[in-house]
Phi, psi and omega in degrees: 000134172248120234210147170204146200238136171215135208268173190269137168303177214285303190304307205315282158349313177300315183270338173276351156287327200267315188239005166197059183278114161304166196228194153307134195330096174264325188210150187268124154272142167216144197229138180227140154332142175274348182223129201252168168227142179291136145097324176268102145034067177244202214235131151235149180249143200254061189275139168243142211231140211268200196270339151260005160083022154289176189281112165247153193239026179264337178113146164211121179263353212233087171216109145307089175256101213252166161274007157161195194286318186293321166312107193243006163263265193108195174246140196277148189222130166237159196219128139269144163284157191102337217236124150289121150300064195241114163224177187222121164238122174280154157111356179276152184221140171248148187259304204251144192283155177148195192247142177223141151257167137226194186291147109242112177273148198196119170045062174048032174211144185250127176244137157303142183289202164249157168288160174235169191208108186265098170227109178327327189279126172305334180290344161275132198267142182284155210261071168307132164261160191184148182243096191295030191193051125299129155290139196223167179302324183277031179263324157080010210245111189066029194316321169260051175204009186260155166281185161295158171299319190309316138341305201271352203252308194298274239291317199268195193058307220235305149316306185260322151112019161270200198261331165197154176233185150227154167252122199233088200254149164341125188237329186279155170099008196079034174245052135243174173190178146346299217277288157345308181254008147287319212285286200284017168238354156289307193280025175268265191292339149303330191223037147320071216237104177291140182104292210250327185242051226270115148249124178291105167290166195191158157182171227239119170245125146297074190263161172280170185299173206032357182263023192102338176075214202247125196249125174245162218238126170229164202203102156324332198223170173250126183278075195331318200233122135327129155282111139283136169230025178323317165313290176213037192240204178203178183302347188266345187273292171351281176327295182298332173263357172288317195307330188276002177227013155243163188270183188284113207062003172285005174204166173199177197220151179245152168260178167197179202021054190308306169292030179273139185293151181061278164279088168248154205291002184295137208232053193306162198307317153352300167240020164292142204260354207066158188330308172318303196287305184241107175244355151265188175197142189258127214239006143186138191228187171295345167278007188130175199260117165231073175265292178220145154314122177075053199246132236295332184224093170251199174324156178259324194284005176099184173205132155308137183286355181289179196237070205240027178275172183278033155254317170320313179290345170300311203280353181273007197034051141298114162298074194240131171286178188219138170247181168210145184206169192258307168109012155000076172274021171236036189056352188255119170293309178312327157347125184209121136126010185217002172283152162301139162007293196280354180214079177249012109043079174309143165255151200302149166216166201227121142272102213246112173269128170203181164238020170250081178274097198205167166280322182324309175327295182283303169003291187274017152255324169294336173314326196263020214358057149292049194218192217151133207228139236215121173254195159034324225207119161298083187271177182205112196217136193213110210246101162218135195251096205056048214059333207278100163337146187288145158107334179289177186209125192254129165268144185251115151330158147313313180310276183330313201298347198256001167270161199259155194237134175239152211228097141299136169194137201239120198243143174187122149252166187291325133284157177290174192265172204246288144211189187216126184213137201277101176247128189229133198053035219081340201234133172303124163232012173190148173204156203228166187221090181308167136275082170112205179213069148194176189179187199190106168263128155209119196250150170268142144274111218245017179302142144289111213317320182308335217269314174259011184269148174303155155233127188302151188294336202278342159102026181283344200202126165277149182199166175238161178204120171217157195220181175213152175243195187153120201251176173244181183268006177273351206104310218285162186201135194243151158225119148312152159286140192295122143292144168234135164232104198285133174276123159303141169315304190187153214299138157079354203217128152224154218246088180254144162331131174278097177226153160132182181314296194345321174279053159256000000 
């Protein structure tokens, strides 16, 4: 292989000395495309990493980088101390199609890559990882333990090796001004790179419980002003004073932690903004899981008795796709063992399928909930339910609806896997227990959909839903984004949820 190694630069070094200096080497991330082509060239990034999953700067001479577990020489990797242990080697190929890891060895213990999928078909689009739910010092929330913008931009950039992050730092309660939302849209455009970096502007509105909870706000376009309606407004006022000062698709709003108690995330149909606006829900960060009531990690912060977990909002027939993010307040998504109490977490990640790496790229794909949402683990996961793709929506004949629908889905973790399980309307309806940590599910559903199909609250739409999770014995958790299948009414005539600009 002809192969060249490049280390992270002297500012780069500075600021990651100054604000996250790692201690000794415990463990290696090693990150690869998830989706590769046999025969073309790509880049894996090596970081080794101390006991809080900082960057170390103590030297590692015994690193190892191998084309799997069967390679047992690889290529030798050395780090000086004083130096972040960080490199990027351009130049690896893979020959054959198929799901690959690859290898590191590091102080006689071997760590795994995320898997890639080496595939010839153009139809696969490649997959960015990003964490949409950072905090910065300007957040003004955990001061003593949140960072610099440069920081929160070098380490997810340089350290952790993703592909776009947002800082989505507070605005409500008085923790913004002017000067702040200059700040963060100078480091938006600074260190803003199509291609190699992505930044999403962004920033975190607060609302109160039945008014929407706590919403972060992303933006496609530049936004003179922050909005807030923290005081007395809810997600549909929002919505409506962003819509007058932005153009028509240009932002849309997420909720997160939806089950938190006293601002909980609950969205009576009244201030839902619609689909078009709020087309995900972030279904985990480092406070918990808020997927259903009783689910193994929820918030630490306690759960609400409303009824705002992200299977409630399904079932109210919101079309919403899934992110995952970390809610960081100490700027490091990777970060462990240095967050408050309460958001200790593994942290959440967004997968955006797309062929545009750009912000517009990421933007329209969580718009279009072309995403997927991700803990612990850079997983690799690909969902079709009768054709249909994770995150669409299909109108269905009565007819159509009585037929069986088979739910493909192709799985790969860094650890093996743990199960996998295909859930429709909420309810688990079918599961598997892989072997080894990649696997390829195919089940038929031979329910009728009318038979088990949902009604939206507003009574517009009859419906289905099914998404697949899959956890590892590593922890790590993968979720689709939910396919919808809208029942028609009568033969020629259908009935979709009144979601969309329209309520405005």
């Amino acid at each position: 292989m002809d192969v060249k190694l490049e280390r992270t630069d002297p500012f780069s070094n500075r600021v990651l000395a100054c604000e996250a200096r790692g201690g000794d080497a415990c463990e290696a991330m090693v990150v690869v495309p998830t989706i590769t082509r046999p025969g073309e060239p790509f880049t894996v990034g090596v970081s080794i990493l101390d006991r809080f999953r900082l960057p170390s700067f103590e030297g590692a001479d015994d690193v190892r980088l191998s084309a799997g577990d069967e390679d047992k020489d690889g290529m030798a990797l050395s780090f000086s101390a004083d130096q972040p242990a960080i490199v990027r080697v351009h130049g690896i190929v893979l020959e054959r199609e198929g799901l690959h890891r690859l290898a590191c060895r590091l102080n006689g213990q071997t760590f795994h890559s995320n898997p890639t999928l080496c595939t010839a078909d153009s139809r696969r689009r490649q997959i960015l990882w990003g964490d949409p739910h950072i905090h910065t010092i300007l957040s003004d929330c955990h001061p003593d333990r949140c960072r610099s913008l440069n920081l929160a931009c070098i380490a997810s950039r340089d350290a952790y090796f993703l592909d776009w992050v947002t800082l989505a730092d507070h605005v409500s309660n008085g923790r913004s001004s002017k000067g702040k939302w200059k700040a963060m849209w100078t480091a938006v455009d600074l260190f803003d790179d199509p291609g190699g970096f992505v930044m999403l502007p962004g920033y975190e509105a607060s609302l109160q419980g039945w008014s929407g909870g706590d919403n972060n706000v992303y933006l496609l376009n530049d936004l003179p002003a922050y909005v807030d309606e923290y005081d007395s407004g809810n997600t549909l006022t929002l919505a409506k004073e962003l819509g007058e000062r932005l153009p028509q698709g240009a932002f849309f709003i997420v909720p997160h932690h939806t089950s938190r108690p006293g601002k909980h995330g609950a969205i009576p149909r009244e201030i839902y903004p619609g689909a078009d606006v709020m087309p995900v829900v972030e279904i985990h960060s480092k406070w918990g899981t808020s997927e259903f009531r009783g689910n193994p990690t929820p918030l630490k912060h306690g759960v609400a008795d409303a009824p705002s977990f992200v299977r409630d909002l399904l079932a109210q027939g919101y079309h919403l796709g899934f992110v995952g993010g970390t809610d960081t307040h100490t700027t490091l998504t990777f970060a462990r063992g240095i967050e408050s109490p309460h958001i200790d977490r593994l942290p959440g990640l967004t997968a955006v399928q797309t062929n545009e790496f750009s912000r517009r790229g990421i933007f329209r794909g969580i718009q279009r909930r072309q995403c997927y949402a991700a803990c612990g683990e850079r997983m690799l996961i690909d969902v079709r339910i009768s054709g249909a793709r994770m995150g669409s929506e299909r109108t269905v004949s009565l007819e159509a609806a009585r037929r069986a629908r088979t739910v493909r889905a192709q799985v790969a973790g860094i650890t093996d896997l743990e199960s996998v399980e295909i859930i429709r309307n909420g309810q688990v309806v079918h599961s598997a227990t892989p072997e080894g940590w990649k696997t390829e599910l195919n089940w038929r559903d031979t329910t009728p959909l009318d038979e088990v199909a949902l009604t939206a609250d507003d009574g517009a739409a009859r419906f289905a839903y099914y998404y697949v999770r899959a956890t590892t014995v590593g922890g790590g958790k993968v979720w689709s984004s939910p396919t919808r299948f809208v029942l028609a009414c009568e033969p020629g005539r259908v009935v979709r949820p009144r979601v969309g600009l329209h309520a405005f």
